[in-house]
Backbone bond lengths (Angstrom), bond angles and torsions (degrees), N, CA, C in turn:
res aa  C-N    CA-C-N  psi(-1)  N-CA   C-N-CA  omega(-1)  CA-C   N-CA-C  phi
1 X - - - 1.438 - - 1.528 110.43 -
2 X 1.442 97.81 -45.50 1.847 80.99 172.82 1.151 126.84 -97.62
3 X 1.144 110.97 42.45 1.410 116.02 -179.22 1.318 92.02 -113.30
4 X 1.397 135.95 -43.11 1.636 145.19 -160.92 1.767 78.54 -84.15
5 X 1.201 133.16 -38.48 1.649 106.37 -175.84 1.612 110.40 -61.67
6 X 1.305 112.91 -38.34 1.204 122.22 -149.28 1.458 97.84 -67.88
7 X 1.464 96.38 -43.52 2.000 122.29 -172.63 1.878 105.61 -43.66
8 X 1.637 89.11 -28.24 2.045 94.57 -174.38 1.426 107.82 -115.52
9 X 1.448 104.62 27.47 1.416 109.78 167.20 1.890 133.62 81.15
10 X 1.733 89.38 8.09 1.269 108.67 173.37 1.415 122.80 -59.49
11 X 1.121 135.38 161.72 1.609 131.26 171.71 1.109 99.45 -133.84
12 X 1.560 126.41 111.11 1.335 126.71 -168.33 1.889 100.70 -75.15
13 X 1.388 97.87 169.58 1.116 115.84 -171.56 1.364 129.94 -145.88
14 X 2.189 122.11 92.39 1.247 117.80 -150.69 1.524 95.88 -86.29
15 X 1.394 107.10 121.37 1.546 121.90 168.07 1.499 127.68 -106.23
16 X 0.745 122.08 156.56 2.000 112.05 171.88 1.616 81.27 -106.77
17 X 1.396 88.47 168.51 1.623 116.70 -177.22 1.532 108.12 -62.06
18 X 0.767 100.44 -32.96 1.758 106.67 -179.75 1.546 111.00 -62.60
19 X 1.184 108.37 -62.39 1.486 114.22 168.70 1.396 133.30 -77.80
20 X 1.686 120.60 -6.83 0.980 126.21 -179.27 2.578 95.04 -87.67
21 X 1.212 97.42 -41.88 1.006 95.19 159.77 1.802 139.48 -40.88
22 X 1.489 90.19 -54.62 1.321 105.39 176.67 2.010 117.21 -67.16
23 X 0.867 98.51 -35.73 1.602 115.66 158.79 1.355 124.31 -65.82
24 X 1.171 112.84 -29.30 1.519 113.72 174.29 1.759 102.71 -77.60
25 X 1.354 97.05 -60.78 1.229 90.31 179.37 1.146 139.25 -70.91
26 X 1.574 126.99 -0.93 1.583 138.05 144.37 1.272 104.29 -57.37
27 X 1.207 122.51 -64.49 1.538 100.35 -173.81 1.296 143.18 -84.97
28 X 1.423 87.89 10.49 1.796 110.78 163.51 1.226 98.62 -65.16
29 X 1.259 122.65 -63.98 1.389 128.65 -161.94 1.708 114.54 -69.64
30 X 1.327 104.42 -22.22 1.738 116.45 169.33 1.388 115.05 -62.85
31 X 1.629 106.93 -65.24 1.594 123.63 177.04 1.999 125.99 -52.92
32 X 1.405 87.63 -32.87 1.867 97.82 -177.64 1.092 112.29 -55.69
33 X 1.182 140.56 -47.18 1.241 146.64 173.04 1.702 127.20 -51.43
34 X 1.110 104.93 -25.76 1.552 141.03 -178.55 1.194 108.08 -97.55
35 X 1.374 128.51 -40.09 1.352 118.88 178.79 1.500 121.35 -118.12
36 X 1.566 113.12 35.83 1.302 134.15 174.74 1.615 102.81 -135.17
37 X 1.084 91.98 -15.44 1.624 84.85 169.58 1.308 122.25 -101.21
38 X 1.413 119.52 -16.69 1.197 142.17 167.22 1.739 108.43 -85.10
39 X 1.336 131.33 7.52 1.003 133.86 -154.37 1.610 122.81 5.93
40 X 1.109 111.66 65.15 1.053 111.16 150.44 1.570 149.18 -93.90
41 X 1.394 107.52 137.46 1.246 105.64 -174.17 1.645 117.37 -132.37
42 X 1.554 103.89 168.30 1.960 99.62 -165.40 1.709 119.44 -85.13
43 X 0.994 115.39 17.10 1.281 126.51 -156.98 1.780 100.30 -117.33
């Protein structure tokens, strides 16, 4: 698996749960704005 990330140009990233959390949820809060204004939806 991380080899196929790497293959599309990913740069993996070792996090603990704590911080992988905290990252999610920054860029929740980054992206929303962007993707409500763009109305997008998953369906």
């Amino acid at each position: 698996m991380l080899k196929k990330f790497t293959d599309f140009g990913f740069e993996p990233m070792r996090l603990s749960p704590e911080q992988f959390r905290t990252l999610a949820r920054s860029e929740a809060a980054r992206w929303a704005p962007v993707i409500k204004a763009a109305n997008v939806t998953l369906d």
